[in-house]
TORMISE-300014 format. One record per atom (N, C-alpha, C): x, y, z; atom name; residue number from 1. Coordinates in pm, whole numbers. Each point is the difference from the previous one (the first is absolute). Layout:
       x       y       z   a    k
       X       Y       Z  CA  NUM
...
//
This chain:
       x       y       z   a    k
   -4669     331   -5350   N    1
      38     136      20  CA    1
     -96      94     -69   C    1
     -35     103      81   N    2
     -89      99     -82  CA    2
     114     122    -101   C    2
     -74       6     -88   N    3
      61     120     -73  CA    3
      65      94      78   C    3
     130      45     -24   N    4
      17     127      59  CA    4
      91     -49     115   C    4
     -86     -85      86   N    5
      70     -37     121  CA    5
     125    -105     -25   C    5
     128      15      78   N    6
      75     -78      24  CA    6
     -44    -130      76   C    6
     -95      52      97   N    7
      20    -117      90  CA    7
    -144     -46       4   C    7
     -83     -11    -128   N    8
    -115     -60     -19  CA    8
    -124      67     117   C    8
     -62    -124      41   N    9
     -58      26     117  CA    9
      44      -2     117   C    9
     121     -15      50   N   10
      73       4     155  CA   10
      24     122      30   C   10
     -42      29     112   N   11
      -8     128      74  CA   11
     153      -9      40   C   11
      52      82      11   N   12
     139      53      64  CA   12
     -44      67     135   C   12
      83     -83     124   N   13
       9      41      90  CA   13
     106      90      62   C   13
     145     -12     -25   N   14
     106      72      36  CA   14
       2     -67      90   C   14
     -50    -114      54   N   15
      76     -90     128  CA   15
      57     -75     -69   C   15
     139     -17     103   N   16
     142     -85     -73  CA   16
       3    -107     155   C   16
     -42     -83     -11   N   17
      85    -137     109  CA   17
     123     -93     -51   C   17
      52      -4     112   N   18
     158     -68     -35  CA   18
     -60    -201      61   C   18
      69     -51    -110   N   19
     -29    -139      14  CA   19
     109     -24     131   C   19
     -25    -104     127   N   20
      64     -49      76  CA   20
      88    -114     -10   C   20
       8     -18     131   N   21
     154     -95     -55  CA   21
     -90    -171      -6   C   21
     -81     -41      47   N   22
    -116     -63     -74  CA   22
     -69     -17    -111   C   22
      17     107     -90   N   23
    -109      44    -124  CA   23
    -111      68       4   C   23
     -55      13     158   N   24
    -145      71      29  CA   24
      11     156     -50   C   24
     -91      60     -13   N   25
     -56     139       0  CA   25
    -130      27      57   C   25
     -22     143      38   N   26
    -102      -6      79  CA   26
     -98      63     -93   C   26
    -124     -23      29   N   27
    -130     102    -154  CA   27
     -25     102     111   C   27
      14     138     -46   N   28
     -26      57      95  CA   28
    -182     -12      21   C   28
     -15      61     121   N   29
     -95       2      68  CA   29
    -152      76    -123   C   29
      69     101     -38   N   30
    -102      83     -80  CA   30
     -50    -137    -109   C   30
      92     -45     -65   N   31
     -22    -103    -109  CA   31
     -78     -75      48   C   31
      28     -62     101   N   32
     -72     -97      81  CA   32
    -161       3      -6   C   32
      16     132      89   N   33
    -175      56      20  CA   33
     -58       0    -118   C   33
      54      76    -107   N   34
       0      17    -124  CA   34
     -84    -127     -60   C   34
      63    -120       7   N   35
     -42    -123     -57  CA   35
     -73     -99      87   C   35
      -6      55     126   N   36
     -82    -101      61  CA   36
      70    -104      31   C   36
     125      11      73   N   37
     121     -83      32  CA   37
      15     -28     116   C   37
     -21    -142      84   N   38
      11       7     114  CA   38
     119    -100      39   C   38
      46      -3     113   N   39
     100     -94      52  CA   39
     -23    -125     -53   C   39
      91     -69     -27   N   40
     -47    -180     -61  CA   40
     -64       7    -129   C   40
     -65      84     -38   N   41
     -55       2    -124  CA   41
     111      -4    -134   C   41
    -104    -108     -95   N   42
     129     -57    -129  CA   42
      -2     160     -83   C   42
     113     -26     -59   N   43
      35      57    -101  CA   43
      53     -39    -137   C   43
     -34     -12     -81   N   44
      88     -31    -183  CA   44
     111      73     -18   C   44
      86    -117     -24   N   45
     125     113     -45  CA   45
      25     -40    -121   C   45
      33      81    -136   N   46
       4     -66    -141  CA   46
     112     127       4   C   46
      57     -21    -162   N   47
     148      74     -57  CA   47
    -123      12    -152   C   47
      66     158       9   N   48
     -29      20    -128  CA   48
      53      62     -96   C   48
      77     -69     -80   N   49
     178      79     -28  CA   49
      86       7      96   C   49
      30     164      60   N   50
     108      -3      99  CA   50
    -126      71     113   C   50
     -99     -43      -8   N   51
     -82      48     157  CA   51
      -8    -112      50   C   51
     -15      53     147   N   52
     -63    -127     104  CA   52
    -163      26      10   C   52
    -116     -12     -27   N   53
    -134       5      57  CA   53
     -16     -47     101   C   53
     -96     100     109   N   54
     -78     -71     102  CA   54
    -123     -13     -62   C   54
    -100     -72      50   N   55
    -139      56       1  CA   55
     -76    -140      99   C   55
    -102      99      34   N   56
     -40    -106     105  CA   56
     -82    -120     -88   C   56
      25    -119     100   N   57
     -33    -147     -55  CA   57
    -136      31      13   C   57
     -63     -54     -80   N   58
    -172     -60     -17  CA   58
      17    -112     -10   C   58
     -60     -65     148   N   59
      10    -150       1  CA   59
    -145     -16      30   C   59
    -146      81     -68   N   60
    -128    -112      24  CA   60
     -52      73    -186   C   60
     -89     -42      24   N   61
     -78      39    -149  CA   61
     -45     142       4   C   61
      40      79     -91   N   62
     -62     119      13  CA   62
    -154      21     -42   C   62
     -38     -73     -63   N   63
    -192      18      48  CA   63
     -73    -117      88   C   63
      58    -121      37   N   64
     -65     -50     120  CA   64
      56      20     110   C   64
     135     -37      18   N   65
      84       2     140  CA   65
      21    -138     -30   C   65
       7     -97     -28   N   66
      50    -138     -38  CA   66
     137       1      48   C   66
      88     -62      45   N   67
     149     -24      20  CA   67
      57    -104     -71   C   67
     -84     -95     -34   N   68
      85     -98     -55  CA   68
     -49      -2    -195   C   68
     103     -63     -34   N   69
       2     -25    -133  CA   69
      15      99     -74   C   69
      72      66      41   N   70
       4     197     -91  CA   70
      75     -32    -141   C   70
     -33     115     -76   N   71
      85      -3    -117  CA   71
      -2     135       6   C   71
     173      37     -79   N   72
     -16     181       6  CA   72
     -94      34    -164   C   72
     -61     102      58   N   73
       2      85    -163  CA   73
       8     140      -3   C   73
      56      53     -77   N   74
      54     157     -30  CA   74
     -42      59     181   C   74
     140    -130      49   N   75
      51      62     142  CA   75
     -58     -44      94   C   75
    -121     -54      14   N   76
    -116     -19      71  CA   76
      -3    -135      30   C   76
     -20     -77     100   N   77
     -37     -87      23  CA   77
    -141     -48     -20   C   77
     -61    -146     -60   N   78
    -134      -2       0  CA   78
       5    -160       2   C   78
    -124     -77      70   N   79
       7    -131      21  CA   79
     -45     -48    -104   C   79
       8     -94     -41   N   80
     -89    -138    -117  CA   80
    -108      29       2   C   80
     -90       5      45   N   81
    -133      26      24  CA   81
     -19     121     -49   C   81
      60     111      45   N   82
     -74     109     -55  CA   82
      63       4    -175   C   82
     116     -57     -13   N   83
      61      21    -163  CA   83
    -125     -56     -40   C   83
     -56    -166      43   N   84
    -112     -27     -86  CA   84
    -125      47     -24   C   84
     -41      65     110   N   85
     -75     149      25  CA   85
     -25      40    -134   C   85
     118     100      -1   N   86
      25      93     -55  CA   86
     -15     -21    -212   C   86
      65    -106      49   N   87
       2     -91    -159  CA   87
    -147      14     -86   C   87
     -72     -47     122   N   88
    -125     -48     -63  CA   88
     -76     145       0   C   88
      43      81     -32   N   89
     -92     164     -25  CA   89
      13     -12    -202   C   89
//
């Protein structure tokens, strides 16, 4: 949370969706565009206290594009290879 702010870094939208008789909700459209959200595309869902988080999944390496063997770090996905990369600086 930043100083001052209640709600840290989360933007307040004033959109309210009602959960269905399924559990679904819909992201609205603006959010969507917003994040670069397309049909089928993953999403993370984590609890943090009493929030629900979205945020979109990173499923390849964020400096090669690698897909397999990821490990997160501060959020980020990154493969073996580049951690050992990175190590050796």
């Amino acid at each position: 949370m930043t100083a001052g702010s209640p709600t840290g870094d989360r933007e307040k939208t004033g959109i309210v969706r009602h959960i269905d008789e399924l559990g679904r909700i819909v992201i609205p459209i603006e959010i969507r565009k917003r994040l670069g959200l397309a049909e089928k595309d993953p999403v993370d869902i984590s609890v943090r206290g009493e929030t629900i988080l979205l945020a979109k999944a990173h499923t390849v390496c964020v400096f090669c594009g690698r897909d397999g063997d990821l490990a997160e770090h501060r959020g980020r996905s990154v493969c073996r290879v580049c951690i050992t990369e990175l190590a050796s600086f």
